[in-house]
C-alpha positions as CSV (number, residue, x, y, z in Angstrom):
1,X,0.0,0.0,0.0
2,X,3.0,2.2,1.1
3,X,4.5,1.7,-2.2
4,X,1.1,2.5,-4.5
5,X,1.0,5.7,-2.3
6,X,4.8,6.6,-3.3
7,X,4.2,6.3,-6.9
8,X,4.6,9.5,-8.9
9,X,1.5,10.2,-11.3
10,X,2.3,9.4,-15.0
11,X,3.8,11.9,-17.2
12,X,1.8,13.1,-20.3
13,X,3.7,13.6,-23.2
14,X,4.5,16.3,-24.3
15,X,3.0,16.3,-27.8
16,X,-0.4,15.2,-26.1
17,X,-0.2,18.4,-24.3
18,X,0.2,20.3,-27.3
19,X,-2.8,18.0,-29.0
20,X,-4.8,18.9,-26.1
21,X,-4.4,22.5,-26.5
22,X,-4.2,22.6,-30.1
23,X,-8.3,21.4,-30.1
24,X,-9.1,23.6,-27.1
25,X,-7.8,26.6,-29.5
26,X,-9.7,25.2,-32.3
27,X,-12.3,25.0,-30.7
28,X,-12.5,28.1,-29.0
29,X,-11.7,30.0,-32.2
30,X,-14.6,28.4,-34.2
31,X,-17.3,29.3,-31.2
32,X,-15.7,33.0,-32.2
33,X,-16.2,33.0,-35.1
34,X,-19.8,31.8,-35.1
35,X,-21.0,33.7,-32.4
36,X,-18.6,37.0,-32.3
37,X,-21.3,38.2,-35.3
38,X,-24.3,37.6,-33.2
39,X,-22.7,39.5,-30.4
40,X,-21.6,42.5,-32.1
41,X,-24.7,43.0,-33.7
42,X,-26.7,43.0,-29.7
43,X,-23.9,45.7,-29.1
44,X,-24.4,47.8,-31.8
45,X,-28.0,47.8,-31.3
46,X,-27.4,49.9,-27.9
47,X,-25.1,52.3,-29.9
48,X,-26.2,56.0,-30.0
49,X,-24.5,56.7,-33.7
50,X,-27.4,56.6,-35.6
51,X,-25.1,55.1,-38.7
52,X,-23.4,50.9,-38.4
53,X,-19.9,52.4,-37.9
54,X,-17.0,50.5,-36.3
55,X,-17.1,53.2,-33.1
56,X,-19.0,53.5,-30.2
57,X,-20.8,56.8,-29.3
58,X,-22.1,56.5,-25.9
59,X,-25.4,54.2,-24.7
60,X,-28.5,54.1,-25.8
61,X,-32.3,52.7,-26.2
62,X,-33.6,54.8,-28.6
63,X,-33.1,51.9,-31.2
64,X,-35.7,49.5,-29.1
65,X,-38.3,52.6,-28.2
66,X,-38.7,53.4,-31.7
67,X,-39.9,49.6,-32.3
68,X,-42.6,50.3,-30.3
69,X,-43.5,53.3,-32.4
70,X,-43.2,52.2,-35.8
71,X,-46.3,51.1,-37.3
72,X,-45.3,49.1,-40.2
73,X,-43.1,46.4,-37.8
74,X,-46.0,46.5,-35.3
75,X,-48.1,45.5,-38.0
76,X,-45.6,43.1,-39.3
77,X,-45.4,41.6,-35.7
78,X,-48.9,41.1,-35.2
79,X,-48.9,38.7,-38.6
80,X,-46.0,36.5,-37.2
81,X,-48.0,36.1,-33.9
82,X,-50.9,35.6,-35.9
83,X,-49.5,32.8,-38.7
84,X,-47.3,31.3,-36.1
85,X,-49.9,30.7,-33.4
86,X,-52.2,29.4,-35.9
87,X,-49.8,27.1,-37.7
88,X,-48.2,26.0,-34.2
89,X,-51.6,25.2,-33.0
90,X,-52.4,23.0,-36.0
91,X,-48.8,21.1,-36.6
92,X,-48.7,20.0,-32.8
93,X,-52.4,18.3,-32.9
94,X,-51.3,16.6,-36.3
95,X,-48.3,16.1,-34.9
96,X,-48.8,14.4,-32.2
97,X,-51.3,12.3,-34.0
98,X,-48.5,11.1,-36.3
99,X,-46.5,10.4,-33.9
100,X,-49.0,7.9,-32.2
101,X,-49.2,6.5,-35.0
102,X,-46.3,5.4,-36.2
103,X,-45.2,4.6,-33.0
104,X,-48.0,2.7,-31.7
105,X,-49.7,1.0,-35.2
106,X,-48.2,-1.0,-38.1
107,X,-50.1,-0.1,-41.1
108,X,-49.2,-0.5,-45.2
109,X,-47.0,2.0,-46.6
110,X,-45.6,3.4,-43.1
111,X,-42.0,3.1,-43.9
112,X,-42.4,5.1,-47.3
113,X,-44.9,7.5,-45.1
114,X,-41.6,7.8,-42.0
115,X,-39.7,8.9,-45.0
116,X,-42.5,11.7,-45.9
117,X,-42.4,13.0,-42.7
118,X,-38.6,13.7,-42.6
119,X,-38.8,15.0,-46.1
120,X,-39.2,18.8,-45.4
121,X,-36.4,18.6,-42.3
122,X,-33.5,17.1,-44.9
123,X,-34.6,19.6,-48.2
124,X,-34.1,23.0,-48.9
125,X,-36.0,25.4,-47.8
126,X,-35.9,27.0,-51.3
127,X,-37.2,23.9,-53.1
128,X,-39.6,23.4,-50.1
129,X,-40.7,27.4,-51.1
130,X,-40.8,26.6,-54.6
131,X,-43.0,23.7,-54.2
132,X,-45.5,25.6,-52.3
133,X,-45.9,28.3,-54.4
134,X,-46.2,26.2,-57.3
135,X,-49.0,24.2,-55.3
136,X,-50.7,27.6,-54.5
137,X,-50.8,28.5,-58.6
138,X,-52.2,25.6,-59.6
139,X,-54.8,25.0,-57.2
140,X,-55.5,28.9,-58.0
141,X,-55.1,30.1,-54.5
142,X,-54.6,33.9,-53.5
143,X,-51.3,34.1,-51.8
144,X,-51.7,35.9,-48.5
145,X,-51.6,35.2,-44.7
146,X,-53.8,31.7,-45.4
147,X,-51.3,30.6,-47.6
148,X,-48.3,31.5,-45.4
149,X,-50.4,29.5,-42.5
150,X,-50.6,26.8,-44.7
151,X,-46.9,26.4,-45.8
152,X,-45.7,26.6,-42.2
153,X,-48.0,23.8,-40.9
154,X,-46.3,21.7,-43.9
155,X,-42.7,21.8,-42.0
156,X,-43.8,22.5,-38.8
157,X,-45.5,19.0,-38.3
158,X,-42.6,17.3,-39.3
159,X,-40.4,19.0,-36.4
160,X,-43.5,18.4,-33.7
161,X,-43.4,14.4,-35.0
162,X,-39.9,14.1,-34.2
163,X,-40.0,16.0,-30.4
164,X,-43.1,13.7,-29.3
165,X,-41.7,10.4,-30.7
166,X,-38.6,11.3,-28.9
167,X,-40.7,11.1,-25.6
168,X,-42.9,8.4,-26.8
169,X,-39.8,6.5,-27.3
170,X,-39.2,6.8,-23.7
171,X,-42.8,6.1,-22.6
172,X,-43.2,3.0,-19.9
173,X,-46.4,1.2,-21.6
174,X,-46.8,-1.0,-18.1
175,X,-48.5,2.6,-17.1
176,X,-50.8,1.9,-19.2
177,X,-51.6,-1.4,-18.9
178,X,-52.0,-0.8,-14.9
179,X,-54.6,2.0,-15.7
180,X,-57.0,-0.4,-17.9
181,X,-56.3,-3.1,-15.4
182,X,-57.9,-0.2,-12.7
183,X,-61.1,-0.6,-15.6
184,X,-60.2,2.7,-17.2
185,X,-61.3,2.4,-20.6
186,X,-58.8,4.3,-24.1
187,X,-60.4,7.8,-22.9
188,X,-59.7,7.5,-19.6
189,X,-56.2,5.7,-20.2
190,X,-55.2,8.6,-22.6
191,X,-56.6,11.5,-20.8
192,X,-55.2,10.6,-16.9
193,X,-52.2,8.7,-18.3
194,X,-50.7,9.1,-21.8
195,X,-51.3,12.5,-22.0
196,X,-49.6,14.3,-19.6
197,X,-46.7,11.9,-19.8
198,X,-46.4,13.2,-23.6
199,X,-47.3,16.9,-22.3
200,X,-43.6,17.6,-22.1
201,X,-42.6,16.7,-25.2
202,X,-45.9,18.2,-27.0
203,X,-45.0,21.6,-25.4
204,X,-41.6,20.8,-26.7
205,X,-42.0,20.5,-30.0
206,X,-44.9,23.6,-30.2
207,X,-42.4,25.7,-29.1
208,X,-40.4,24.6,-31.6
209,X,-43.0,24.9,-34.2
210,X,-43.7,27.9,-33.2
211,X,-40.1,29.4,-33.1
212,X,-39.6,28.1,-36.9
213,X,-42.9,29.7,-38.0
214,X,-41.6,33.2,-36.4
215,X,-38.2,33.3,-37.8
216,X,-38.8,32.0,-40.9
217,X,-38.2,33.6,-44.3
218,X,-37.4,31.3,-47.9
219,X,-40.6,29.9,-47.4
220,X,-42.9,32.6,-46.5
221,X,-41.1,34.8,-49.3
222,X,-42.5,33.1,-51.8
223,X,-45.7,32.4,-50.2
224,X,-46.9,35.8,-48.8
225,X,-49.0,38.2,-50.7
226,X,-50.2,41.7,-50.2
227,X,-50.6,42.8,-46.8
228,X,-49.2,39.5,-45.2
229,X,-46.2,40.9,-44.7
230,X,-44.3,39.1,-41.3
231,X,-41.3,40.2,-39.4
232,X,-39.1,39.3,-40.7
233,X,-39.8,39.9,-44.7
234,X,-39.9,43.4,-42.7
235,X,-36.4,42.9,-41.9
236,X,-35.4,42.3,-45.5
237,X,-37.2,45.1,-47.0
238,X,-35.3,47.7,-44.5
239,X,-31.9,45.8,-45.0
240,X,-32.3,46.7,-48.7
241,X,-32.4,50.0,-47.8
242,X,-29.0,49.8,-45.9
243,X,-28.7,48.5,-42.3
244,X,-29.2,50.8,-39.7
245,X,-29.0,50.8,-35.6
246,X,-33.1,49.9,-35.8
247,X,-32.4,47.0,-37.5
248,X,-30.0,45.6,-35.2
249,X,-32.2,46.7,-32.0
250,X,-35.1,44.5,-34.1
251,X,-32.8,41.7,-35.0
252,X,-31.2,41.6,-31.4
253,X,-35.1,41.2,-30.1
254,X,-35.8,38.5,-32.9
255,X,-32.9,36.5,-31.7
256,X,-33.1,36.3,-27.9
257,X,-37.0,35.3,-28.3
258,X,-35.9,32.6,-30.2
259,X,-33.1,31.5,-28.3
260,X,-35.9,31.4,-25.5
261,X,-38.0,29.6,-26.4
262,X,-35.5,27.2,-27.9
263,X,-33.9,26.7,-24.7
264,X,-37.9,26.1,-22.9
265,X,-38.2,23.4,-26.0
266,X,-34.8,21.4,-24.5
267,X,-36.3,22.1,-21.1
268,X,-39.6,20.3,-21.5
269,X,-37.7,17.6,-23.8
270,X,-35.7,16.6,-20.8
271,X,-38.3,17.8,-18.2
272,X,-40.8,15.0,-16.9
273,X,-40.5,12.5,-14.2
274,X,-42.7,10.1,-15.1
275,X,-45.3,10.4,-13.0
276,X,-49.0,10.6,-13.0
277,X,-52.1,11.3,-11.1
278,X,-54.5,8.2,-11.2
279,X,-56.9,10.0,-8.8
């Protein structure tokens, strides 16, 4: 024992050392240079110059109060809420019906349907965009906030069918079993028992849904019509323009909704215990 305690701890070599630091660099240098961008734009969006220079002159909201002022992003706002919560609504009860689905049912045709459903995660957005709008022509359809509504609920069930599999794939079916054994008939079993063990992950993935819907552009582009103008096409029409501090105040707001509501998604993915109320 005496000896084991005397032992001197191994040496690292020395080009192991240098390895190690060499990807701790790397990586620390490629976090820059994603995020550094994202950063200096929140920055510049409290800068008092009223021009995107490369100096600071002094502290300042008058960037964000002006968003609360300006009519045409307030009304811009007010159709992302409204395609967003509509579409978000929608996807997640499809959704989750999918995803009961094929999780709980064998039916014909369900692998090449699985490969549907992943379909507009893995293509462009642009052929996704182009699709649509070709869909829209030939079926004679106005393009306006309906149609924008519509285009969203095609992706956004796709991304609520992955989140709630995800929890269904963790999903203890003896729960079940020992509430129909307690006489509780489907209703009963899905209402007091499947549900709110899915709750978390259907939250999940409407959050997501709705945070896709929000900041999305390629596709409602070529979808919108007059007056259907969201947030951020508003972005995109002011950016042609040249960007200004406004701009990166709206952007800066954009981006932390989004990253929270992302980070509530994650949350309710790995929230949950597992248990239920059979009261």
């Amino acid at each position: 024992m005496a000896s084991r305690l005397n032992q001197k701890p191994l040496k690292i070599p020395l080009r192991l050392k240098i390895g190690r630091y060499a990807l701790t660099a790397h990586g620390l240098m490629s976090y820059f240079f994603l995020y550094a961008p994202i950063i200096i734009l929140i920055i510049f969006s409290f800068n008092a110059s009223k021009f995107v220079t490369g100096s600071w002159h002094g502290f300042t909201l008058e960037w964000y109060k002006k968003l609360f002022v300006d009519e045409a992003i307030g009304a811009a706002l007010r159709n992302s809420l409204y395609v967003s919560l509509i579409a978000t609504f929608i996807s997640t009860i499809f959704g989750t019906m999918v995803s009961l689905a094929m999780e709980r049912y064998d039916f014909w045709g369900k692998l090449p349907f699985d490969a549907l459903l992943y379909l507009p995660i893995i293509i462009p957005d642009i052929a996704m965009a182009v699709m649509l709008l070709l869909f829209f022509v030939m079926v004679k359809m106005p393009l306006g906030r309906l149609t924008i509504i519509i285009s969203h609920i095609a992706f956004d069930i796709s991304f609520v069918a992955i989140v709630v599999r995800a929890r269904l794939a963790q999903f203890d079916d003896a729960l079940e079993e020992a509430a129909q054994d307690l006489y509780a008939n489907n209703w009963k079993t899905f209402r007091y028992v499947t549900f709110p063990l899915l709750l978390p992950g259907i939250l999940a993935g409407a959050l997501l849904a709705f945070t896709l819907s929000l900041d999305d552009f390629v596709i409602t582009f070529f979808t919108s019509g007059p007056g259907a103008t969201t947030l951020p096409l508003r972005i995109y029409s002011l950016v042609k323009l040249g960007v200004t501090p406004e701009i990166n105040a709206l952007s800066a707001v954009m981006l932390m909704a989004s990253f929270v509501f992302v980070v509530i998604s994650f949350s309710l993915q790995k929230g949950g215990n597992g248990k239920v109320d059979l009261v």
